[in-house]
C-alpha positions as a printed NumPy array, in Angstrom:
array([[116.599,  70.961,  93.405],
       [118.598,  74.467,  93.373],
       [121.144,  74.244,  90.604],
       [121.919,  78.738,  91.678],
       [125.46 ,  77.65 ,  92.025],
       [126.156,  75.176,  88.617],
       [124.655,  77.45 ,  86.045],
       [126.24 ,  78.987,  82.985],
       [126.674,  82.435,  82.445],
       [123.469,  85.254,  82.184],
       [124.962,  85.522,  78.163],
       [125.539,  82.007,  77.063],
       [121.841,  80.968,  77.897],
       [120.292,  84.151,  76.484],
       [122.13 ,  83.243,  73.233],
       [120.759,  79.888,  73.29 ],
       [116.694,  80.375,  74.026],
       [113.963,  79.407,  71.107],
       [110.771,  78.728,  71.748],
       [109.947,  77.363,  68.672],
       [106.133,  78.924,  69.276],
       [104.211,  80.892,  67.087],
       [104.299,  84.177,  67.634],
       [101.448,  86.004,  69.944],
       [100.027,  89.132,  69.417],
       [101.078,  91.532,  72.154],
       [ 99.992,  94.758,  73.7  ],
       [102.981,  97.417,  72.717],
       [104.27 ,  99.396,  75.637],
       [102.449, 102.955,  76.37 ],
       [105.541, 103.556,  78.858],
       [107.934, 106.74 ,  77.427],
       [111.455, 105.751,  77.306],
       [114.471, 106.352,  80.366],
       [114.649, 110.529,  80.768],
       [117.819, 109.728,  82.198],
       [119.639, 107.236,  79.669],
       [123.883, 107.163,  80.035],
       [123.658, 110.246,  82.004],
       [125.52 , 108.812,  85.315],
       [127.459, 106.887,  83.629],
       [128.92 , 109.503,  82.831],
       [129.929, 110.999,  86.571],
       [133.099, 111.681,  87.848],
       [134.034, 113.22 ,  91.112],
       [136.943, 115.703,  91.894],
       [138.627, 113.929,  95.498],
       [140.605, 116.992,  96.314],
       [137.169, 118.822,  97.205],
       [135.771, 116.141,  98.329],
       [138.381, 115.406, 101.008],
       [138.524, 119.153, 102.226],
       [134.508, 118.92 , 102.279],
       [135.283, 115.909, 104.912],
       [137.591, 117.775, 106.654],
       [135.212, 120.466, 107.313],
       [132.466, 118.746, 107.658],
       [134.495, 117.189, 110.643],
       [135.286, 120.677, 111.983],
       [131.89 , 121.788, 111.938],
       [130.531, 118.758, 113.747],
       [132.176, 119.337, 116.316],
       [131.221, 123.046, 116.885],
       [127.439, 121.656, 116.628],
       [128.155, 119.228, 119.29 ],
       [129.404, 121.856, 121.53 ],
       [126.329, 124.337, 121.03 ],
       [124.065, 121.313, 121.912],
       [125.771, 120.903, 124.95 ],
       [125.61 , 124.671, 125.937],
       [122.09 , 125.217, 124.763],
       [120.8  , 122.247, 127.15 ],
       [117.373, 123.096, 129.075],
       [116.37 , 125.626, 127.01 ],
       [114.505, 127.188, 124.184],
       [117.48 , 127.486, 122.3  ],
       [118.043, 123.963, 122.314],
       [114.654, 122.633, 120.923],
       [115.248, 125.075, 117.693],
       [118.458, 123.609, 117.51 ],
       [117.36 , 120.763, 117.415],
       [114.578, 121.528, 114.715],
       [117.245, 123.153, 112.523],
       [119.443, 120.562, 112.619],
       [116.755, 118.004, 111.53 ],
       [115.058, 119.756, 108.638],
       [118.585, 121.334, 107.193],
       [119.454, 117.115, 106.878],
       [122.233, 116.672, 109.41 ],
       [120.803, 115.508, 112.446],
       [122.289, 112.243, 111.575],
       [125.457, 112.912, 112.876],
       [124.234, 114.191, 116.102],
       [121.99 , 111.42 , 116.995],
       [123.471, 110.568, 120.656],
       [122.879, 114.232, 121.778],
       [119.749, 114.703, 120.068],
       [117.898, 111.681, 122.434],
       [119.666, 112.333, 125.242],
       [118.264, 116.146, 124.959],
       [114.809, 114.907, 123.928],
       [114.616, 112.183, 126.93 ],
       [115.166, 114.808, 128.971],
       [113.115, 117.552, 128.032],
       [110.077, 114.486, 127.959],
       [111.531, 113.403, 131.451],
       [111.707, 117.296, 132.966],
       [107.361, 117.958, 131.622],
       [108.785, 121.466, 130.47 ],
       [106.194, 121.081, 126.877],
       [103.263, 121.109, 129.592],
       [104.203, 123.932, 131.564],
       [105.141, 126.719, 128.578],
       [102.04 , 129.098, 126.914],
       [104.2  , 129.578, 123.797],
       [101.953, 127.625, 121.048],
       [104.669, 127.454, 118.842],
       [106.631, 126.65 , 121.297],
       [104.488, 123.931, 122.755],
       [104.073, 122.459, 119.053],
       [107.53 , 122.145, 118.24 ],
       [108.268, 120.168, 121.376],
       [105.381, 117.642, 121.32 ],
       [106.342, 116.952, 117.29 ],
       [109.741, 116.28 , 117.684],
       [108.715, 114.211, 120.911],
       [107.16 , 112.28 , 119.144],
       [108.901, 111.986, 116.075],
       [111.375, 110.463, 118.427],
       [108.865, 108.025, 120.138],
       [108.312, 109.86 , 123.114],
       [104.658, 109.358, 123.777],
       [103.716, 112.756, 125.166],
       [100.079, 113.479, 125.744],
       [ 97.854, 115.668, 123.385],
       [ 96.136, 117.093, 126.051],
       [ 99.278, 119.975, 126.097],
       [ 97.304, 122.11 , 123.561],
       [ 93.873, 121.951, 125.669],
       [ 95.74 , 125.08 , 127.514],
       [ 94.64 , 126.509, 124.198],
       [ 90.789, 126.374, 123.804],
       [ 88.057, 128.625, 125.161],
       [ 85.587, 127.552, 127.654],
       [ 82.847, 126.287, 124.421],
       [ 86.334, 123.869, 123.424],
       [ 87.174, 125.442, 120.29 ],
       [ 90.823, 126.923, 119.708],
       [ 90.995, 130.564, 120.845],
       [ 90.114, 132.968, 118.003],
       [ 93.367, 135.077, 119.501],
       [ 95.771, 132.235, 118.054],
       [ 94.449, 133.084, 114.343],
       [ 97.26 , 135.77 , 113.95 ],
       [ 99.959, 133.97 , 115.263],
       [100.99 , 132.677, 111.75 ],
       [104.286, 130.925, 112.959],
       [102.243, 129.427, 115.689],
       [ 99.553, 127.557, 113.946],
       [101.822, 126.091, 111.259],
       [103.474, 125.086, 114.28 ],
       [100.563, 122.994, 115.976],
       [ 99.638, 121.795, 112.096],
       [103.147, 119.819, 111.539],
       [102.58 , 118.551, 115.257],
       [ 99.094, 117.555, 114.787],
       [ 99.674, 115.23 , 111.677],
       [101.589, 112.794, 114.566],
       [ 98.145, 111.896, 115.737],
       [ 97.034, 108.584, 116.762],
       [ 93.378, 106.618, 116.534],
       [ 91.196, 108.787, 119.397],
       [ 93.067, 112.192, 119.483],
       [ 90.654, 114.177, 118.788],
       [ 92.12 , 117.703, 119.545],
       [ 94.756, 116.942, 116.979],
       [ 91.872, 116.22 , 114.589],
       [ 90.463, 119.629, 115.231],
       [ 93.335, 121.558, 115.404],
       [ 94.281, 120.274, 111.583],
       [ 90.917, 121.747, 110.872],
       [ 91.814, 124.987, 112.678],
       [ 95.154, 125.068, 111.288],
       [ 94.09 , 124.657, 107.618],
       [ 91.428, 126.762, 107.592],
       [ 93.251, 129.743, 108.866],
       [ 96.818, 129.079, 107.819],
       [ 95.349, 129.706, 104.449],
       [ 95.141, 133.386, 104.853],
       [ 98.916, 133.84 , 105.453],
       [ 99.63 , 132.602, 102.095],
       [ 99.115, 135.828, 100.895],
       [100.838, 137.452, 103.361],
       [103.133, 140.62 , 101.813],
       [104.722, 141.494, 105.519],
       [105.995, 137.882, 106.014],
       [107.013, 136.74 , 102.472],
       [109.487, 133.495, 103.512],
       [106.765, 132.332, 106.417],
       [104.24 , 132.36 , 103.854],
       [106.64 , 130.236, 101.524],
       [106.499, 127.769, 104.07 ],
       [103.137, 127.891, 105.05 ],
       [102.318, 126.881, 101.465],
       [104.417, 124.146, 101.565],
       [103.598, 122.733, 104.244],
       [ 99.877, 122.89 , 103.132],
       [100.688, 120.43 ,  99.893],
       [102.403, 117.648, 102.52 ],
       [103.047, 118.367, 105.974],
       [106.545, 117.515, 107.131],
       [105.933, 114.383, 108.333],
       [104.293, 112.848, 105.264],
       [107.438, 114.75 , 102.917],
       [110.35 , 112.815, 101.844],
       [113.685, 113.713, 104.338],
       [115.673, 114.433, 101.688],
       [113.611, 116.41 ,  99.645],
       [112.367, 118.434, 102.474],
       [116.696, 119.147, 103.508],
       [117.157, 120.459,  99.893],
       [114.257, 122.492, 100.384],
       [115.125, 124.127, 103.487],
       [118.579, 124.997, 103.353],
       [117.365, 127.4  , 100.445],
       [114.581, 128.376, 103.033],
       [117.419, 128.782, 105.818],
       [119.742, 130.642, 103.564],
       [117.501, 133.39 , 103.34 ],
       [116.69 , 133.68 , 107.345],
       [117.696, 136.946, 108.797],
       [118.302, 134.961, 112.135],
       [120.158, 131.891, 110.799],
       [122.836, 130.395, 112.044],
       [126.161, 130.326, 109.318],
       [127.589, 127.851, 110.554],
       [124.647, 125.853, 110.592],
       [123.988, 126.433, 107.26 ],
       [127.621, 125.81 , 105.874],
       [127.297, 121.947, 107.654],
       [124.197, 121.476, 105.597],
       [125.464, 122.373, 102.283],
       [128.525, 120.47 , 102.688],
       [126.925, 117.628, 104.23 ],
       [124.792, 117.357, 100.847],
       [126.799, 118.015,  98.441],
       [129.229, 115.289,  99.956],
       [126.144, 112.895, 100.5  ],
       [125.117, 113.839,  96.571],
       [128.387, 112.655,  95.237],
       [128.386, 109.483,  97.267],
       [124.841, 109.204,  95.9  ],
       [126.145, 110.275,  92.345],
       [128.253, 106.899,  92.706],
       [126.065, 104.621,  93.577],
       [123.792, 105.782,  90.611],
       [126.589, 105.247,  88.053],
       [126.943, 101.515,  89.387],
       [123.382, 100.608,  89.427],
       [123.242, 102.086,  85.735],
       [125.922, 100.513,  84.616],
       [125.021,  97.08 ,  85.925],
       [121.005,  97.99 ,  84.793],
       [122.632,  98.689,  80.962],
       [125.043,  95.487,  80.804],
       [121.942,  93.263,  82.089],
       [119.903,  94.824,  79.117],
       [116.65 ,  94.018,  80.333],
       [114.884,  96.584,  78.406],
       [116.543,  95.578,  75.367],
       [115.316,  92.398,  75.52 ],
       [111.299,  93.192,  77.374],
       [111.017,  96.351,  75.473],
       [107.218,  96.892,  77.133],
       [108.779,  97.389,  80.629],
       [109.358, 100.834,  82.285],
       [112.985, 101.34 ,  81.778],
       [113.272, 103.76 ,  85.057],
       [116.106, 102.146,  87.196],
       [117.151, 105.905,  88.666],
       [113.602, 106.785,  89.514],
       [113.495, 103.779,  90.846],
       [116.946, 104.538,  93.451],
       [115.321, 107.886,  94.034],
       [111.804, 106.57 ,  95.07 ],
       [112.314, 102.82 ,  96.498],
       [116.226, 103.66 ,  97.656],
       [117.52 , 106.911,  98.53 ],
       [114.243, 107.562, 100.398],
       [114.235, 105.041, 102.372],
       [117.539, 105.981, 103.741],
       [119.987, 108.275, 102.14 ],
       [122.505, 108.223, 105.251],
       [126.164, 106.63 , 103.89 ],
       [125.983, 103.411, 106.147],
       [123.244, 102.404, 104.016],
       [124.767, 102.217, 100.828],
       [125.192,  98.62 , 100.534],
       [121.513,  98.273, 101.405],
       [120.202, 101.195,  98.943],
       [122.287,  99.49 ,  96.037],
       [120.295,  95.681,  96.749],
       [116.657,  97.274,  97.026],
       [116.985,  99.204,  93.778],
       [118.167,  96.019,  92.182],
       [115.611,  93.725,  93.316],
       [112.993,  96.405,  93.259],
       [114.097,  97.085,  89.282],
       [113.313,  93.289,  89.158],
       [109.841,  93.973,  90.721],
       [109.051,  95.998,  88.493],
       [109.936,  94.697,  85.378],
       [107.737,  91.586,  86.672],
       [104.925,  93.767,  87.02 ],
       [104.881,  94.81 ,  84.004],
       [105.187,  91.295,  82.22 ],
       [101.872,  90.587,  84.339],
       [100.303,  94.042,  83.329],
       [100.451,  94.675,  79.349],
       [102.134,  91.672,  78.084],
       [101.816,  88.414,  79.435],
       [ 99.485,  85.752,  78.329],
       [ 97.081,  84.574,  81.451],
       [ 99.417,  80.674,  80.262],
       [102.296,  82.2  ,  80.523],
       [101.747,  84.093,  83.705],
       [100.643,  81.197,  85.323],
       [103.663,  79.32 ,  84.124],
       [106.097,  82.087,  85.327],
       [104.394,  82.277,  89.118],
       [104.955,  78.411,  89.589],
       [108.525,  78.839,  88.334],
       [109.124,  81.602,  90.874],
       [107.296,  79.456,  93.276],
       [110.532,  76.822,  92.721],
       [113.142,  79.181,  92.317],
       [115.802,  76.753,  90.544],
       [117.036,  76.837,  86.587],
       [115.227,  73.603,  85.833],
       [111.989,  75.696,  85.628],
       [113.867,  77.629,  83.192],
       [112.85 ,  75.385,  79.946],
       [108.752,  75.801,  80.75 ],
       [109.319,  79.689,  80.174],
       [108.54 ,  81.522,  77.029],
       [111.919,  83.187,  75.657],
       [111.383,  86.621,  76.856],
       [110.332,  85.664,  80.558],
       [113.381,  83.279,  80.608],
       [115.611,  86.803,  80.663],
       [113.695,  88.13 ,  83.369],
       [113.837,  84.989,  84.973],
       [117.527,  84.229,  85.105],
       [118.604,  87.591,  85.451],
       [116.334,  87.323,  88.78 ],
       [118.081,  84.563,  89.745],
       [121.297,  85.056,  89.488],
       [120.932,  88.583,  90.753],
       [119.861,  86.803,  94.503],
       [122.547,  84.208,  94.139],
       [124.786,  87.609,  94.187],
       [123.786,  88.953,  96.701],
       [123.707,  85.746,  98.852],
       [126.821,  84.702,  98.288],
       [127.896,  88.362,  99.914],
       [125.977,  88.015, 102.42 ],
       [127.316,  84.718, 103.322],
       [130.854,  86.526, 104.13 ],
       [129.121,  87.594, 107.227],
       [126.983,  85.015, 107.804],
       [123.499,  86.871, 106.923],
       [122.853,  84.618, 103.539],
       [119.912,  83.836, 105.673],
       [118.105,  86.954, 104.82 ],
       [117.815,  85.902, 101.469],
       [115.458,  83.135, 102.139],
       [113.166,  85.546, 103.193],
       [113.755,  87.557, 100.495],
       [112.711,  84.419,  97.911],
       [109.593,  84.305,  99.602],
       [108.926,  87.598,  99.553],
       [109.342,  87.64 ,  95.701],
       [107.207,  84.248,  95.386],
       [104.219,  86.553,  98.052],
       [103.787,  89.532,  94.844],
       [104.065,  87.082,  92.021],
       [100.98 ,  84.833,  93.441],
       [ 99.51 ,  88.347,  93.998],
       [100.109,  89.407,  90.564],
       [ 98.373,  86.241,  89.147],
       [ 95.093,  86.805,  91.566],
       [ 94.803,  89.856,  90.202],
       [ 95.387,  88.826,  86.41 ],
       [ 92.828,  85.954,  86.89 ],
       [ 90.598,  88.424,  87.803],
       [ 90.959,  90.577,  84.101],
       [ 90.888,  87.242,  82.728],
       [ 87.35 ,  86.589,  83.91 ],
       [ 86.306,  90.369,  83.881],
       [ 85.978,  89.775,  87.962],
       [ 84.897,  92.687,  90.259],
       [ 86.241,  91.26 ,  93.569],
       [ 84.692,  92.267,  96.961],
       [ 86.256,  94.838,  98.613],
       [ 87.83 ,  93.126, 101.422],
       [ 88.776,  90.548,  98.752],
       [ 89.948,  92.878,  96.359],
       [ 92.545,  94.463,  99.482],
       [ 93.838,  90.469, 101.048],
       [ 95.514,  90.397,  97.337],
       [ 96.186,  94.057,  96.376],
       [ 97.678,  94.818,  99.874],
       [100.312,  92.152,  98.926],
       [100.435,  93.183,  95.086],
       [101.238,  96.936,  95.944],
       [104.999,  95.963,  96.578],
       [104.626,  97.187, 100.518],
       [105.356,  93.716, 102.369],
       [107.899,  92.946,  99.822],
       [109.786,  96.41 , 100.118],
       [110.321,  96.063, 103.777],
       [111.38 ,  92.592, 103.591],
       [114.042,  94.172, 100.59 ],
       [115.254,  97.373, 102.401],
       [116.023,  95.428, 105.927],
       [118.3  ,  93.014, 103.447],
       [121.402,  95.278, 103.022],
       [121.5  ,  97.092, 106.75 ],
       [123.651,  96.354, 109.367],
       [123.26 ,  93.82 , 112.382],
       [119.969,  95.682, 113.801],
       [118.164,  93.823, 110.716],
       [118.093,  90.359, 113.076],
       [116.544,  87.257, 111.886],
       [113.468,  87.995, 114.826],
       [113.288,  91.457, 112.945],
       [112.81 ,  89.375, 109.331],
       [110.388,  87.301, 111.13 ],
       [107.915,  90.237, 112.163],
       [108.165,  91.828, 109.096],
       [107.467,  88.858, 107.149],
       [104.227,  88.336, 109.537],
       [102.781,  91.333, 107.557],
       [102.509,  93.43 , 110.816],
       [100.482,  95.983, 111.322],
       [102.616,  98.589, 110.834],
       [103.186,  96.83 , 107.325],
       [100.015,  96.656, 106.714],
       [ 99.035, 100.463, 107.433],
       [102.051, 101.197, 105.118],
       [100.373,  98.344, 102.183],
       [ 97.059, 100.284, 102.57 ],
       [ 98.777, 104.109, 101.88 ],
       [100.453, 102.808,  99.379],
       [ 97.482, 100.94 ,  97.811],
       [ 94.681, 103.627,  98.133],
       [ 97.109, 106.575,  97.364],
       [ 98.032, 104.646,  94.07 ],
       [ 93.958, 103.753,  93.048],
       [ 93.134, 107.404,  93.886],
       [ 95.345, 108.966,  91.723],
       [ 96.002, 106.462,  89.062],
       [ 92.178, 105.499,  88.942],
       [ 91.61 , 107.106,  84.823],
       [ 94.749, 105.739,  83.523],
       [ 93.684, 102.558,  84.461],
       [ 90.242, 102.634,  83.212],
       [ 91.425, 103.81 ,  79.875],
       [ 93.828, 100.755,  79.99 ],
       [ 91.161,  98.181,  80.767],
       [ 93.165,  96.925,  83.317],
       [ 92.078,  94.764,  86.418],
       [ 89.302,  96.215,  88.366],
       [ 91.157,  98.78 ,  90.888],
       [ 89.689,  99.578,  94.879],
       [ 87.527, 101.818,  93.869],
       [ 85.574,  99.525,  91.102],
       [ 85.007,  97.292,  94.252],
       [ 83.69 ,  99.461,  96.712],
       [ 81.577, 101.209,  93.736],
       [ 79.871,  97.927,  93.015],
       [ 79.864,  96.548,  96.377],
       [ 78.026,  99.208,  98.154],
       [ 75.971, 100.97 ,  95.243],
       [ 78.679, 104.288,  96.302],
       [ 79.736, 106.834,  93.621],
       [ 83.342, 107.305,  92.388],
       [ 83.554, 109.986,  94.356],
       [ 82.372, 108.047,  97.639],
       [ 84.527, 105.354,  97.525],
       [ 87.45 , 107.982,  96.801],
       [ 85.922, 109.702, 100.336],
       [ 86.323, 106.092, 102.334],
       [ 89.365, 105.521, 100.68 ],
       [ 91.059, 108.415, 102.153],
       [ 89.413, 108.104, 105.495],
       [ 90.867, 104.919, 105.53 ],
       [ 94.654, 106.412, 104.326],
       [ 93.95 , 109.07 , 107.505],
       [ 93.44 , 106.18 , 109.525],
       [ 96.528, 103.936, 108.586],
       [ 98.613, 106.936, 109.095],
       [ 97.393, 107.336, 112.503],
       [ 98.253, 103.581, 113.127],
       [101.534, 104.212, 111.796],
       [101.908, 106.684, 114.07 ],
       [100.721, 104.726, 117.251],
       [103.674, 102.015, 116.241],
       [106.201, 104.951, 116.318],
       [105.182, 105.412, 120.359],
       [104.772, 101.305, 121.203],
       [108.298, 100.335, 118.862],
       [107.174,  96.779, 117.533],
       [110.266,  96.557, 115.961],
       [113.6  ,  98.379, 116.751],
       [113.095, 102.306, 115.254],
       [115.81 , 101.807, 112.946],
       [114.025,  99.132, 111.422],
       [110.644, 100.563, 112.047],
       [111.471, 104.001, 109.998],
       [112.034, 101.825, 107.182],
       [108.288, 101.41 , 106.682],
       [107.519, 104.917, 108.02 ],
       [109.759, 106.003, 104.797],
       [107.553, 103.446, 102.653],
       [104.424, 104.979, 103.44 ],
       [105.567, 108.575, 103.059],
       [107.199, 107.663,  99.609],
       [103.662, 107.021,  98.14 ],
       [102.406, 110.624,  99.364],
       [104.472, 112.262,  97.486],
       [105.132, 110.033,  94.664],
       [101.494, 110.289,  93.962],
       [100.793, 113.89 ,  95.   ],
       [100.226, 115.003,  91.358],
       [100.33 , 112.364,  88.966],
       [101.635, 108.594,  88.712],
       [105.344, 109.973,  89.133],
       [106.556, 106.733,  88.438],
       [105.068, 105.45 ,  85.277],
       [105.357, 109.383,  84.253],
       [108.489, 110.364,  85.55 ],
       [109.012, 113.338,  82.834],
       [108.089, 116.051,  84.859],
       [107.95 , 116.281,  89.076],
       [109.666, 113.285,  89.422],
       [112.44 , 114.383,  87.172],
       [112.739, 117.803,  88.847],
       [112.962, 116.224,  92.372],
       [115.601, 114.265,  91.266],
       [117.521, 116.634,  89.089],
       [117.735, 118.549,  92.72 ],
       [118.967, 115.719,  94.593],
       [121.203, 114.322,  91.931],
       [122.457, 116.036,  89.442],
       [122.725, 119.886,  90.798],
       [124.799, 120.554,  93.813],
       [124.567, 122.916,  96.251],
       [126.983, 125.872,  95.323],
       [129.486, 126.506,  98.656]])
């Protein structure tokens, strides 16, 4: 029976909860406390400048619109192009954009040109556009034994070139295999580079993630400082950029203050004081880079509330919950109405109403436009990671080393992947269809290349941390006892496998299961955990990296 709609207020049953239990002895939290605290709460914006910012903006938009058109057919256009995406404003131009890339892809002109860089550019943004253009374009550029011709190793611009472009490789390319191999190797030598200082900026970059595996919005920040400094830039270019993201920053800035706010009156923290308190790292990482375009506000603002939800959950499963209690709280997410409420221990009951009533919310707004069915799928989505979360804490519980292939059919579902994609389709537009909720909800493949990033990335880097906390035996334990490997064997196969579920990502970005709206979604997911994880747990320690990316994005504008 769902009583959602008949219950009294998130307050009045907090005040009333006893358990009437002894008390249990539990593990204290090892989580530092929010870096961020009141400090969007306390954000205000000045709409003078932000209405002239729109007005230009508008201005300049048009002026971009009209060099597109005038640079069609030509060189000029595909840097355009290129520019436009990586200073963050290709958004606004995405009509022209496909209409220029269909027909370059339609006219063969990437087969026919020598230029490597050139040649690179065009096949990557091809295909980061879906265009399935053959790999066999940079054969032209091999010697008669098939290696890549030693005369390409000083063409610095040209090889970092052909190494963004080969990371958009699928299962069987093997030229794009070898020409990351080629690429690395030599690109390495222009780091050092005195009579190209900015290009070997870059090429360093680039080296730590390439662009495809880098999150969009970090990567626009990081250019337009590149760009600024370009002898051969574009002003006006540039001036869209800045103005675009300081406009997109405030909006941004705004939706941070409400999610704080409504994070601080729900006082979750207050009352589960083991949890991660980390409800902007958790915008930045589950949220903004999933999408950080303005139509998706609505849809940022419900993933980083269910997601802060998610996480709080884990936790209670983690360092705190009894194996009783845990299995008590999965069956009363498995029936998802208040009378479950009286089973729960006190402290689960806040997590478990402020759950609830949280997804009532956001049905009954999605009811205004008839979409409350998304939330359905959304409930089971929820009830899918707790029943994950309990495997995995039934394994501590019995000190249980799972098979590998066991370990994965509950850790691929625990990671948060299949979940997160059912969450971010929740708040978009009409293009989220009930069919498109039904594939993701099949765990498709695409899903599940996303689940196995995000999984292996995570047990890679976070393997110590766990050890030292005793915690439930990760990937790696499994494949170590499994097939008699050493750490550092099963960390090899786990990032073969990573290289491999990026190529099938890939592959779904030229056969479009899904509409690539929706698709992109997931794409985001999986490049989230890349950099999330590229140094550290930037999550559960968000003090450093993680605090610097978003003190760029957030908190420091561009100055215009």
């Amino acid at each position: 029976m769902d009583l959602i709609t008949s219950t009294p207020s998130f307050g009045s049953i907090v005040d009333s909860l006893e358990d009437g239990k002894p008390q249990i002895n539990r593990n204290s939290s090892v989580f530092h406390p929010s870096v961020w605290g009141d400090h969007f709460l306390s954000y205000s914006h000045d709409q003078i400048k932000l209405d002239l910012w729109t007005k230009q903006v508008e201005e300049l938009k048009e002026e971009v619109k009209r060099m597109l058109s005038i640079s069609k057919g030509s060189k000029q256009e595909i840097d355009l192009i290129d520019v436009l995406q990586r200073l963050g404003v290709a958004y606004h131009f995405e009509k022209e954009i496909n209409e220029a890339l269909h027909q370059i892809f339609e006219s063969h002109t990437y087969a026919t040109d020598n230029d490597l860089f050139v040649v690179a550019l065009r096949f990557r943004l091809l295909r980061q556009h879906g265009f399935n253009v053959s790999s066999d374009v940079f054969n032209k550029f091999k010697d008669e034994h098939g290696k890549f011709n030693a005369a390409l190793i000083s063409d610095m611009r040209g090889l970092l070139s052909l190494y963004e472009a080969a990371h958009l490789s699928t299962q069987g390319e093997d030229v794009l295999d070898e020409a990351i191999s080629f690429t690395r190797e030599h690109l390495k030598s222009g780091i050092n580079n005195p009579d190209c200082v900015l290009l070997a900026i870059q090429i360093e970059h680039a080296l730590e993630l390439p662009l495809c595996r880098s999150l969009p919005r970090l990567e626009h920040r990081y250019y337009i400082s590149i760009y600024q400094q370009e002898k051969e830039r574009n002003d006006l270019l540039l001036e869209l950029a800045m103005l675009d993201f300081n406009l997109l920053q405030s909006l941004h800035q705004r939706e941070l203050k409400d999610l704080t706010k409504w994070w601080k009156d729900m006082d979750l923290i207050g009352n589960l004081p083991f949890a991660r308190d980390r409800i902007v790292e958790l915008y930045f990482i589950w949220s903004n880079a999933v999408y950080f375009e303005p139509q998706y506000s609505r849809a940022r603002i419900i993933n980083a509330k269910i997601i802060s939800f998610i996480s709080v959950i884990d936790d209670i499963y983690d360092v705190h919950g009894t194996i009783e209690e845990l299995r008590i709280f999965t069956d009363a997410i498995d029936r998802w109405d208040f009378e479950a409420i009286d089973l729960l221990p006190k402290y689960i009951k806040v997590c478990y109403l402020a759950l609830l009533n949280t997804v009532r919310e956001i049905e009954e707004e999605l009811v205004v436009e008839g979409n409350s069915y998304r939330v359905q799928y959304l409930k089971e989505a929820i009830k899918g990671i707790t029943r994950a979360y309990l495997a995995e804490a039934e394994w501590l519980n019995k000190g249980y080393v799972p098979l590998f292939n066991e370990h994965l059919t509950v850790s691929l579902i625990s990671c948060g992947y299949p979940l997160a994609t059912i969450t971010s389709f929740v708040g978009m537009g009409e293009i989220a269809t009930k069919e498109a909720f039904d594939w993701a909800s099949r765990r498709p493949k695409p899903v599940v290349d996303a689940s196995i990033i995000g999984r292996l990335q995570d047990d890679i880097v976070g393997y110590k941390f766990e050890q030292e906390r005793a915690h439930v035996a990760s990937t790696i334990d499994s494949y170590v006892k499994e097939h008699g490997a050493t750490e550092q064997e099963a960390c090899d196969k786990l990032r073969e496998m990573i290289m491999i579920a990026w190529k099938g990502i890939n592959q779904a970005c030229l056969e479009f299961p899904v509409s690539p709206t929706l698709l992109m979604r997931i794409v985001n997911l999986a490049v989230v955990i890349e950099v999330l994880y590229q140094y550290e747990d930037g999550y559960t320690f968000s003090e450093g990296k993680t605090k610097e990316r978003i003190t760029s994005l957030f908190v420091d504008p561009i100055p215009v």
